[in-house]
Structure formats: structure tokens, C-alpha cells
C-alpha positions as CSV (number, residue, x, y, z in Angstrom):
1,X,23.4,104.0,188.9
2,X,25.2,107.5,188.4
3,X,24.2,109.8,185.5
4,X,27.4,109.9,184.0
5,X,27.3,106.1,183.6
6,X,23.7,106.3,182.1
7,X,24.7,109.1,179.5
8,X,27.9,106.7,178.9
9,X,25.5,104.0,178.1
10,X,23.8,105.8,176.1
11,X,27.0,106.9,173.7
12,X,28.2,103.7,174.0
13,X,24.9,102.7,172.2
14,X,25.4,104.3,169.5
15,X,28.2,102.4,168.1
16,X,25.8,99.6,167.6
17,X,22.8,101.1,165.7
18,X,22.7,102.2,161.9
19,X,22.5,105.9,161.3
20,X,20.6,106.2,158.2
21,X,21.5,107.3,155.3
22,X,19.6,110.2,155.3
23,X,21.1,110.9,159.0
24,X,24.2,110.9,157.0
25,X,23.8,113.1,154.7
26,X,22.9,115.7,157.5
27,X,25.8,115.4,159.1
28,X,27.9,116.0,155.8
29,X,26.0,118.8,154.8
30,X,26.7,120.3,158.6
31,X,30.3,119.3,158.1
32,X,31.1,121.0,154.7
33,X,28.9,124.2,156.2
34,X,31.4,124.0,159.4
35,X,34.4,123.4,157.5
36,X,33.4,126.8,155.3
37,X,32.8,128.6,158.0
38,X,36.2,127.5,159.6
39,X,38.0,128.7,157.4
40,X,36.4,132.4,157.1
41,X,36.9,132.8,160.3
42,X,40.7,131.2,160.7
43,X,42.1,134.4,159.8
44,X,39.5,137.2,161.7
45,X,41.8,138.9,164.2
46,X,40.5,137.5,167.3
47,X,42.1,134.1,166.1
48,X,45.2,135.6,165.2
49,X,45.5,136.7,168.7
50,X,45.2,133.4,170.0
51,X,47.5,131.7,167.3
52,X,50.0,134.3,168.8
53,X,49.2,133.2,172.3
54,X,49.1,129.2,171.4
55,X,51.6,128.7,169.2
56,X,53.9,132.1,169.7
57,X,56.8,132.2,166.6
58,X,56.8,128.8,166.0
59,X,54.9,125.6,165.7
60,X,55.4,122.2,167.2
61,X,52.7,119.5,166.6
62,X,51.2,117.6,164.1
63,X,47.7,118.6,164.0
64,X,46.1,121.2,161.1
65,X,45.6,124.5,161.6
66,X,42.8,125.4,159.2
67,X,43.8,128.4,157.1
68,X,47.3,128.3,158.3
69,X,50.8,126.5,156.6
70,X,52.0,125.7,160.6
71,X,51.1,122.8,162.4
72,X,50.4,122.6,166.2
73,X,49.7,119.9,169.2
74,X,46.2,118.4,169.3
75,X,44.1,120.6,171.9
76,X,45.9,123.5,170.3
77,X,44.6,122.7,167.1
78,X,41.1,121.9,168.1
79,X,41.0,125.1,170.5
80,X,42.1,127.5,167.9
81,X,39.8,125.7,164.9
82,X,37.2,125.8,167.3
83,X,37.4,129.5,167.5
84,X,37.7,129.4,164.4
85,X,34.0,127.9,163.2
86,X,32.5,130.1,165.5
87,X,34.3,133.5,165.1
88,X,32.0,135.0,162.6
89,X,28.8,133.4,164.0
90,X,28.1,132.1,160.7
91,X,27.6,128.3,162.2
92,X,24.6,126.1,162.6
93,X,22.6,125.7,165.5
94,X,19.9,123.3,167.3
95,X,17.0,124.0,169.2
96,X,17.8,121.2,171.7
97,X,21.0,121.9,172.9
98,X,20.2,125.7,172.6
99,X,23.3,126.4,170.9
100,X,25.6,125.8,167.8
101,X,26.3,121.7,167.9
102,X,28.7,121.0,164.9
103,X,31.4,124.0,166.0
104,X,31.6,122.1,169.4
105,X,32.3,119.0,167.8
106,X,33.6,118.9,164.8
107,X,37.1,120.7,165.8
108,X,37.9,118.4,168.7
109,X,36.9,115.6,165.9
110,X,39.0,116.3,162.9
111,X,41.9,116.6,165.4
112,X,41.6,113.5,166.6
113,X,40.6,112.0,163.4
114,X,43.7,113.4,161.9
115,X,45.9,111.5,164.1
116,X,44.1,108.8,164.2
117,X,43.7,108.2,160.3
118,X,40.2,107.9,160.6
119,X,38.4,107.5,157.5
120,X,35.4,109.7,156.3
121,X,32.6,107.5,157.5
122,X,33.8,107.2,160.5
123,X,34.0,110.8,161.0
124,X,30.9,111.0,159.8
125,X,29.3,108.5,162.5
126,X,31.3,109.7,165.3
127,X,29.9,113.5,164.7
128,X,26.0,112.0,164.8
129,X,27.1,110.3,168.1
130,X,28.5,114.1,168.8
131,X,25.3,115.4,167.9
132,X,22.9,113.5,169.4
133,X,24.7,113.4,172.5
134,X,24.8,117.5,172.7
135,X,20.7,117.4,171.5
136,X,20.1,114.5,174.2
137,X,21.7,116.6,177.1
138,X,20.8,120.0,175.7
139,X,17.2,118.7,175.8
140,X,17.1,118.3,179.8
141,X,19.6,121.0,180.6
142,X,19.9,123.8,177.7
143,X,16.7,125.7,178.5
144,X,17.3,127.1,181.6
145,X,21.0,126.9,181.0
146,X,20.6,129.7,178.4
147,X,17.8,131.6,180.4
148,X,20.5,132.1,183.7
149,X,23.1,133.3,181.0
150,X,25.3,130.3,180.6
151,X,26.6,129.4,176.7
152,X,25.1,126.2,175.9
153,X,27.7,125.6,172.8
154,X,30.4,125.7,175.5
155,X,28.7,124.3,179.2
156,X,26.7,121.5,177.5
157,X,28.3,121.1,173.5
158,X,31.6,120.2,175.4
159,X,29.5,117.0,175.8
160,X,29.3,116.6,172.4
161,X,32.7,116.7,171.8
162,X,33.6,114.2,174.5
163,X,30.9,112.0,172.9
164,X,32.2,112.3,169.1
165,X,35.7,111.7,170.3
166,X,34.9,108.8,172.8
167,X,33.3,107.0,169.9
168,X,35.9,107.6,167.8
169,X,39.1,105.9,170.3
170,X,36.2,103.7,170.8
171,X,36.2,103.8,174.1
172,X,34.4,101.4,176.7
173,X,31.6,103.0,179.0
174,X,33.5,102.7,181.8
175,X,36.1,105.3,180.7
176,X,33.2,107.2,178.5
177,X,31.8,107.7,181.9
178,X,35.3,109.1,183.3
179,X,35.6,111.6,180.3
180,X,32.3,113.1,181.3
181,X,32.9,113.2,184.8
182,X,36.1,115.0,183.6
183,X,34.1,117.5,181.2
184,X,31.4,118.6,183.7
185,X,34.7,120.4,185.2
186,X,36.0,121.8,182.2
187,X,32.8,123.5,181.1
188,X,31.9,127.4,181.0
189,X,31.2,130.2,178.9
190,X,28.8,133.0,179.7
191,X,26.8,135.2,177.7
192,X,27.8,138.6,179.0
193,X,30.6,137.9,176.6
194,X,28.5,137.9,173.2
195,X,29.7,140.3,170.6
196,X,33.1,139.7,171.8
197,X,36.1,137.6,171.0
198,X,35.7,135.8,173.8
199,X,32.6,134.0,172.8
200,X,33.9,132.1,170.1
201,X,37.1,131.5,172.7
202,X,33.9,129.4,174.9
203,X,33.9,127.4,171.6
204,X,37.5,126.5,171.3
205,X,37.5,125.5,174.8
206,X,34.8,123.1,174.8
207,X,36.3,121.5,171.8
208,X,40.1,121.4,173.5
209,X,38.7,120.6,177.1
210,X,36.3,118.1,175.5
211,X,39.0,116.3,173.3
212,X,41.6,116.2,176.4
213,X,38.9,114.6,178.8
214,X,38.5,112.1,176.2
215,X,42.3,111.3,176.1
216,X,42.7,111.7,179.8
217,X,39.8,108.8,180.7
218,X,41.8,107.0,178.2
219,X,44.6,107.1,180.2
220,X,43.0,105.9,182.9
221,X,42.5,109.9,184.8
222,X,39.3,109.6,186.8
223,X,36.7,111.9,188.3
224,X,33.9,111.5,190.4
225,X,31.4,108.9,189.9
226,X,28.5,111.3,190.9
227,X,30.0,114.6,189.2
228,X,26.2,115.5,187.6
229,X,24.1,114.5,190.5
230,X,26.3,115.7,193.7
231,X,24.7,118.0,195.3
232,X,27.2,120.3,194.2
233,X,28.2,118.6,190.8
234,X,26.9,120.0,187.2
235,X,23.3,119.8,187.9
236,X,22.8,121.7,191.0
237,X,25.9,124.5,189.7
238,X,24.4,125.0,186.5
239,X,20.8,124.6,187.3
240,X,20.2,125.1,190.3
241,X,17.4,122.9,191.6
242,X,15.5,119.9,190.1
243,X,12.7,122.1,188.6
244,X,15.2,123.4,186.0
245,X,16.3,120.2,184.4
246,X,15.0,117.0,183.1
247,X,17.0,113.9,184.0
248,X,14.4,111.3,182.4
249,X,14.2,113.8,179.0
250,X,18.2,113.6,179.1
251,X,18.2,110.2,179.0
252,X,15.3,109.1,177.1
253,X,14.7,107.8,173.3
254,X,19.0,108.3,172.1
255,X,18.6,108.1,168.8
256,X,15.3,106.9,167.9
257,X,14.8,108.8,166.0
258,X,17.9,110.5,165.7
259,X,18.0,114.1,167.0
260,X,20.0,115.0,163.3
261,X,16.5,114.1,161.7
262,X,14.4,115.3,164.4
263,X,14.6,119.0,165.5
264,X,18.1,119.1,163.5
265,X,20.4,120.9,162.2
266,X,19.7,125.0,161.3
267,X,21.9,126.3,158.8
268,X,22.2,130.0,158.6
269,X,21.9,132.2,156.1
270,X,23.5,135.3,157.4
271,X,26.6,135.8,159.6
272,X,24.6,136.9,162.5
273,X,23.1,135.7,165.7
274,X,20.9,133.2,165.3
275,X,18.3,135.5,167.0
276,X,18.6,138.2,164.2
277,X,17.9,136.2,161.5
278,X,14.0,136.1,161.5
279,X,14.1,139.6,161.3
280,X,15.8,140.0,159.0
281,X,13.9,137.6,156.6
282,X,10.9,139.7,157.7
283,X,12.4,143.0,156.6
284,X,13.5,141.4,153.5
285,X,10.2,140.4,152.6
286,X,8.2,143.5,153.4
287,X,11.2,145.7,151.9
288,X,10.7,143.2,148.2
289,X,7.1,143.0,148.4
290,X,6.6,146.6,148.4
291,X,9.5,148.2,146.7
292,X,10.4,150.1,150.4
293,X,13.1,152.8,150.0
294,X,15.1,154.1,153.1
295,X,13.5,157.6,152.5
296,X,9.8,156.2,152.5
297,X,10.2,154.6,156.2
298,X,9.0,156.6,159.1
299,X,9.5,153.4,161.2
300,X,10.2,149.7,161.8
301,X,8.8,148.0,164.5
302,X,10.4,144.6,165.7
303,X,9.2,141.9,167.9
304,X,11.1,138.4,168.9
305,X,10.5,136.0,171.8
306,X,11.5,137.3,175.1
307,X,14.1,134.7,175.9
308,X,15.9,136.1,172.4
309,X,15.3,139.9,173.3
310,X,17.9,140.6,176.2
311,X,21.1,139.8,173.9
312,X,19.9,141.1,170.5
313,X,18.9,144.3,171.7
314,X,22.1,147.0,171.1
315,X,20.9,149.5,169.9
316,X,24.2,151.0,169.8
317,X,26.5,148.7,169.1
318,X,30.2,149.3,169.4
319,X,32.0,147.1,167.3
320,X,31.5,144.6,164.3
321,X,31.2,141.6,166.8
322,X,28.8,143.8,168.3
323,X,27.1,144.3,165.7
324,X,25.7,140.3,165.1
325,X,23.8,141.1,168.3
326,X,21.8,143.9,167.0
327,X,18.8,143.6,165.6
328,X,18.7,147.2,164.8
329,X,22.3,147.3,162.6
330,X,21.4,143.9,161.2
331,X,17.3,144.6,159.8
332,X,18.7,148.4,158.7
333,X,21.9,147.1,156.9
334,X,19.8,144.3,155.6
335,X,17.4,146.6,154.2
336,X,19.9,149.1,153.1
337,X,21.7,146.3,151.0
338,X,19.4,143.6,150.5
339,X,21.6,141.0,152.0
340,X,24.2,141.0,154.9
341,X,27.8,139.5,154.1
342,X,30.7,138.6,156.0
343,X,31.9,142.0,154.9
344,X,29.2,144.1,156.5
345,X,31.0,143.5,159.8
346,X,34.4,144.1,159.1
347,X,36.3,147.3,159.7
348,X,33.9,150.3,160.6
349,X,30.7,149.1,158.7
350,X,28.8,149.6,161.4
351,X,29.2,153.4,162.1
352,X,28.1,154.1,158.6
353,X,25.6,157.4,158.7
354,X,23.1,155.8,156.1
355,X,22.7,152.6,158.4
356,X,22.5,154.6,161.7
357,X,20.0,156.8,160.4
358,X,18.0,153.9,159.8
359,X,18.7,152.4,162.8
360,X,17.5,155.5,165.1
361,X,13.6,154.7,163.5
362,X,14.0,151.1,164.3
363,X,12.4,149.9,167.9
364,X,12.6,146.6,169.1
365,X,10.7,144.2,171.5
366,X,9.1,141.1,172.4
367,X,5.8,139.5,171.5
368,X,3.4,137.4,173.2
369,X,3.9,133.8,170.9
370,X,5.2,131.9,173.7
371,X,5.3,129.0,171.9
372,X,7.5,130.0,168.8
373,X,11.0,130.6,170.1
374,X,12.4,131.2,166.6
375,X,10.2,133.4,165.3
376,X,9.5,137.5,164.6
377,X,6.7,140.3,164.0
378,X,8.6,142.8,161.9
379,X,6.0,146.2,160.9
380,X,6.9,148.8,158.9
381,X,5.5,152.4,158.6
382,X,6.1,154.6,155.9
383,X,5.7,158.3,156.1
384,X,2.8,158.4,153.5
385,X,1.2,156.4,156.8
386,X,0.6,153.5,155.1
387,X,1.5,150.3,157.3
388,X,3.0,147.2,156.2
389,X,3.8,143.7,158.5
390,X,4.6,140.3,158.3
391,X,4.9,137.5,160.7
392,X,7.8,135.3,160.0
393,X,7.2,131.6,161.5
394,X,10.8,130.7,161.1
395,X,14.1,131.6,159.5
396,X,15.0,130.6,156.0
397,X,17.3,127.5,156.8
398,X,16.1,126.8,160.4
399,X,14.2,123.6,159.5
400,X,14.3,121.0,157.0
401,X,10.4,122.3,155.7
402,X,12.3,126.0,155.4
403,X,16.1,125.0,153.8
404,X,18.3,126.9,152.3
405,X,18.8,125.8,148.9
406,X,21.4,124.0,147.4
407,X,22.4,127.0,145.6
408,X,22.6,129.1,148.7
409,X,24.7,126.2,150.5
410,X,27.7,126.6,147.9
411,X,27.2,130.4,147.5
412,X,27.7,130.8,151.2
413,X,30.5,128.0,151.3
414,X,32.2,129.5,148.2
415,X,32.1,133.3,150.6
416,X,33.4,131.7,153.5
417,X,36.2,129.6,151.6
418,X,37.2,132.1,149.1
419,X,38.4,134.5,151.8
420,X,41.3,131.7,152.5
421,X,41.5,129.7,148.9
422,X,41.8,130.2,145.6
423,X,38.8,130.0,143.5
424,X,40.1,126.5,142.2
425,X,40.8,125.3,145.4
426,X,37.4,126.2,146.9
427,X,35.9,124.2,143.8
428,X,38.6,121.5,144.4
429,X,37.4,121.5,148.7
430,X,33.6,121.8,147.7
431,X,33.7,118.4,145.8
432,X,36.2,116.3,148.1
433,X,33.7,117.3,150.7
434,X,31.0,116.0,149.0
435,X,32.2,112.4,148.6
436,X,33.3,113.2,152.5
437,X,32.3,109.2,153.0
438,X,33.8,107.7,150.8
439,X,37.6,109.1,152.0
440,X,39.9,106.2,153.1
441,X,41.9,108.5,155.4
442,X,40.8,111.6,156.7
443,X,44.2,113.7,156.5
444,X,43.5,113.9,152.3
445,X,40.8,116.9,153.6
446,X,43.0,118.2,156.5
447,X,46.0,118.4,154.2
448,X,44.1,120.6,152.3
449,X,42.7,122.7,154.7
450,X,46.6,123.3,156.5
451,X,48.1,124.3,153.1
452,X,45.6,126.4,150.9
453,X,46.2,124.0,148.5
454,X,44.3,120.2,147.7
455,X,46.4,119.4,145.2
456,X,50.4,121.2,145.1
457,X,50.5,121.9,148.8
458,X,51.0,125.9,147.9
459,X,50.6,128.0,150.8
460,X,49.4,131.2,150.5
């Protein structure tokens, strides 16, 4: 039997077990996070761009643009959202798929969803399926995807968006099968492009190319029945040989338990690269532990895993995209301010003197903890040569034993809304996403996000 008709079984399973309530409540929390971070980033300028590009001086469609009074056709929409979630790199991630799950999914989702008149639960369910079908895949694929310097959101999350979608049109696994075949054409995104616009553009293309697979198998479009196994299908392109991917791993234990609840979701407490944010924690900590000052620090040694060193080390970076990809502007700004905010990558923040300066006695490399992908060794020497270091096992938020706290969940969603709302209107969107399940039709939340405005439609 061909892969993409074993993967299709597999989705297609999914509409048959129970997702816990717990699984649930995961995938809201991932939603409202996504939906925050949406909407910071609906109006950076690398979205503009494409807005100009994709919808010119008009509109013409049906579907939301988050952050934005127009409407637009429904791979527009999920292709500029999609940017969207990811352009400030404030999204989750998963250590399965090796990449940022909910911004591949969720987009192409709530497009569809909106025209279909889904309700909340079942936008709910269909994400999981989205979810666990990116994890599932990432888990045989992802590694070696992201070593080679493929994207994983974009050449395996598209996956996840087919899946989410698929389950939504409830579609047989016949034409679940077609949609994939269709996908593992549509796929790309390399990771020369980080700390660019384009990277977030990989995102809004695997949501728009996974949604339109989806409603081309439902036409009845086909593709190869062997597409992932050819000897040159997905596999072999994006892999190479068999020794870089795990067909049985793929394939085996969908959902039991589900990957939501397993390795799950990892919510972010900066808007950085996932990479940086260990660091930064371990900076943090040293810098409160020992009252730290800029002037005491002779210099700050930082190390990470090697498979996170190549695209976090800039020591020089060029731009405030760039700048997420630095370890060095992201641990001095950090300690500089105590915290990093959307607005410490905006304009020319990262040319400041008082960060540089900090940054020129910062060096970065890897350790030997082969085990710990996550992690960081952060030391600090002050020029009174006294040494201080921590070891930092994880970032705050990258595991459900490490979360962020409920506190820091509406704080960050409240930073990331605000920049589009008005204060009532983020309180307003905060609680209509937390009964998310309980919605009859889904359009009473896209409504919202089109307009600026929940309850009088006001635009801003």
C-alpha cells in the first residue's frame, strides 16, 4: 500500500476517536496564542507588502483578513494570515515536527472554517487532527529535514494543514490521499531565508498550498499514488536516502497518546527564535540572581546545541528580522532591559551603542549535551573576575513541567492584540476565545478579527 494512503488512513482515523478534554484545552490555548500573534504581525511591513501584491487596491472575496477591514478569496486569506502568525516569530513550536505547528494550520483552517460555518469544536478537533498529523510526519522526516536546511513549518507543517482541512470537508481517504500526493508538490521553504521576510512567506504558503490541495482532491484533481515513496517523490528529494527518515515512526501510534499531550505544544515567551530563548532565560537568571550591571561584565559566554548554533549565530546582524537570529542582540538586549518585547525589533533597535557594546563581549558556541536539543550553558565574567553560570535545561514555556503562566499567557496576548485593538476589544477577543468551544458558528470570532471591532464592526 502507498504511503500517502497509509498517512490518509491515519487522518481519516482521527475523526473517530475522542480527543480529550485536556487535548482540548491545548489546542485552544495554542489557538488564542496564534490568533494574538496574528494579529501583531498583520500589520508588520513585510505583510503589507504582500497585501499589496495579493489583493492590490481592492478586495474581492469573502474570507477575513485578520487586522484588516477588506476581505479577500480563500488561499489569499490563509496565505497572507499565515504570514501573518509567523512574521514576528512569536509562534509556538513542537519538537516533532521541528517547527512551528499551529501557524501552519490554523490559517488555512479558519479560512475554511469561515466559509464553511464551522462551529468552534469543530475547529478545535480539526486543528488536533492538524497537529498530530504535522508531529506524526515531523517525527520520521523533521530531523534531518532541518539539519540539510529545509523549513519544517513549510516542507512538512503543509501536512498539517492538508490534514486539519481534510477533516474539516470531511473528506474520504481516498481523496485525503490525493490532497497529500498534491502537497508533497507544493512544499518548500529553506532556511537561508531566516531573519527575512521571506520566512514567514514559507508559512503563508504552506497554509494556501495546503488548503488548495485539500480543495483540489475534493474536486477530484489527482497526483501520484506513490508521490512519498518514488524514487524521486518527497522522500528521496527531501531526504535523500532511507537512513534519514523513519517510515514505521511516521506511521506508528497516531494519536495514542495524542502528540498535543505528548511532546506538545511550546509557547514562547519572547518574540525570538525559538533557539534564542534558553539563553536568554539563562542571562535573565544570572543577571537577577546577582544584581549584574552592564559595566561589571567583562564577558558572556554562550553555548547551545550544535544543530541550533549555525542559524542563531549573527553576530552582526543587519536588521530587526535579523536580529531574532542572534543570540548575541537577544541575551545583551535581554540583559540591558530585563525583558525583550515586540518593540525591541522594530525600527533601528538593534544598532543601539549600549546593546552593541554589550554584544562585542558576548561569544557564542556549542556544547557537548547531545541529548538536550533545547537547552543552553550561559557564563558570565565580571571584571572583578568573579564567574557566574547556569545551565538552563529548558525554556520557560517549552514544556508543560516548565509553562508559562496564565498571567504571562494574557500579558503576551494583550501585547500582541493591543497593537491592532482597542483595549476593550482585546478584553472583548480574550474571553470569546476562551469559550472558543462552545461557538455555534465560527465567523462570530473572524468577524471580529476583520473589523477591529467584536461588537460595532468599527474599523480602525
Amino acid at each position: 500500500m502507498h504511503l500517502s494512503t497509509l498517512i490518509a488512513r491515519n487522518i481519516a482515523g482521527l475523526r473517530t476517536q475522542q480527543f480529550s478534554a485536556a487535548a482540548r484545552a491545548k489546542a485552544e490555548l495554542a489557538i488564542l496564542d496564534t490568533v494574538g500573534v496574528m494579529l501583531a504581525g498583520s500589520d508588520h511591513a513585510g505583510v503589507s507588502a504582500l497585501k499589496r501584491v495579493v489583493l492590490g487596491n481592492g478586495s474581492d472575496g469573502q474570507s477575513t483578513v485578520v487586522g484588516d477591514p477588506r476581505r479577500a478569496g480563500l488561499l489569499d486569506a490563509a496565505q497572507i494570515n499565515g504570514m501573518a502568525a509567523h512574521m514576528l516569530d512569536f509562534d509556538d513550536s513542537n519538537s516533532q515536527l521541528f517547527g512551528h505547528p499551529s501557524v501552519a494550520v490554523l490559517p488555512a483552517l479558519l479560512a475554511l472554517a469561515e466559509r464553511e460555518g464551522a462551529s468552534g469544536r469543530q475547529v478545535v478537533e480539526a486543528y488536533l487532527g492538524g497537529f498530530e498529523a504535522a508531529a506524526r510526519i515531523g517525527t520520521g522526516i523533521s530531523r534531518y529535514q532541518y539539519t540539510l536546511g529545509w523549513h519544517p513549518t513549510s516542507s512538512v507543517g503543509i501536512f498539517g494543514a492538508v490534514a486539519a482541512c481534510a477533516l474539516l470537508l470531511d473528506l474520504d481517504e481516498a481523496r485525503i490521499a490525493q490532497a497529500l500526493g498534491i502537497a508533497a508538490s507544493m512544499s518548500a521553504g529553506v532556511k537561508s531565508n531566516f531573519g527575512s521576510m521571506t520566512k514567514p512567506l514559507h508559512v503563508g504558503q504552506a497554509a494556501r498550498n495546503g488548503l488548495q490541495a485539500v480543495l483540489l482532491a475534493a474536486e477530484g484533481f489527482t497526483a501520484a499514488s506513490d508521490a512519498f515513496e518514488h524514487p524521486q517523490g518527497y522522500l528521496r528529494v527531501y531526504n535523500g536516502g532511507s537512513e534519514n527518515y523513519d517510515i514505521d515512526r511516521l506511521l506508528a501510534g497516531w494519536n495514542d497518546p495524542p502528540c498535543v499531550l505528548d511532546l506538545g505544544i511550546k509557547q514562547k515567551r519572547f518574540p525570538v527564535c525559538y533557539a534564542c530563548l534558553a539563553p536568554i532565560d539563562g542571562i535573565l537568571a544570572l543577571r537577577d540572581a546577582h544584581g549584574l550591571r552592564a559595566e561589571d561584565i567583562e564577558s558572556i559566554r554562550v553555548e547551545v546545541h550544535p544543530i541550533r548554533f549555525p542559524h542563531i549565530n549573527v553576530p552582526d546582524p543587519a536588521s530587526p528580522l535579523e536580529a531574532k537570529f542572534s543570540v548575541h542582540f537577544c541575551v545583551a538586549q535581554a540583559f540591558l532591559r530585563g525583558t525583550l518585547r515586540i518593540s525591541d525589533f522594530e525600527d533601528d533597535s538593534y544598532r543601539d551603542p549600549l546593546v552593541r557594546s554589550l554584544m562585542a563581549r558576548i561569544s557564542f558556541g556549542s556544547y557537548g549535551e547531545q541529548d538536550n536539543l533545547g537547552g543552553a550553558e550561559v557564563s558570565v565574567r565580571t571584571r572583578d573576575g568573579s564567574l557566574y553560570q547556569t545551565h538552563v535545561v529548558k525554556a520557560l514555556g517549552a514544556g508543560y513541567d516548565h509553562p508559562l503562566t496564565p498571567a504571562m499567557v494574557r500579558a503576551k496576548f494583550e501585547e500582541c492584540a493591543s497593537r491592532i485593538l482597542p483595549a476593550a476589544q482585546v478584553h472583548e477577543l480574550y474571553e470569546l476565545l476562551g469559550t472558543l468551544s462552545s461557538l455555534p458558528d465560527i465567523r462570530r470570532l473572524t468577524a471580529g478579527l476583520a473589523e477591529n471591532s467584536l461588537s460595532h464592526g468599527e474599523n480602525r
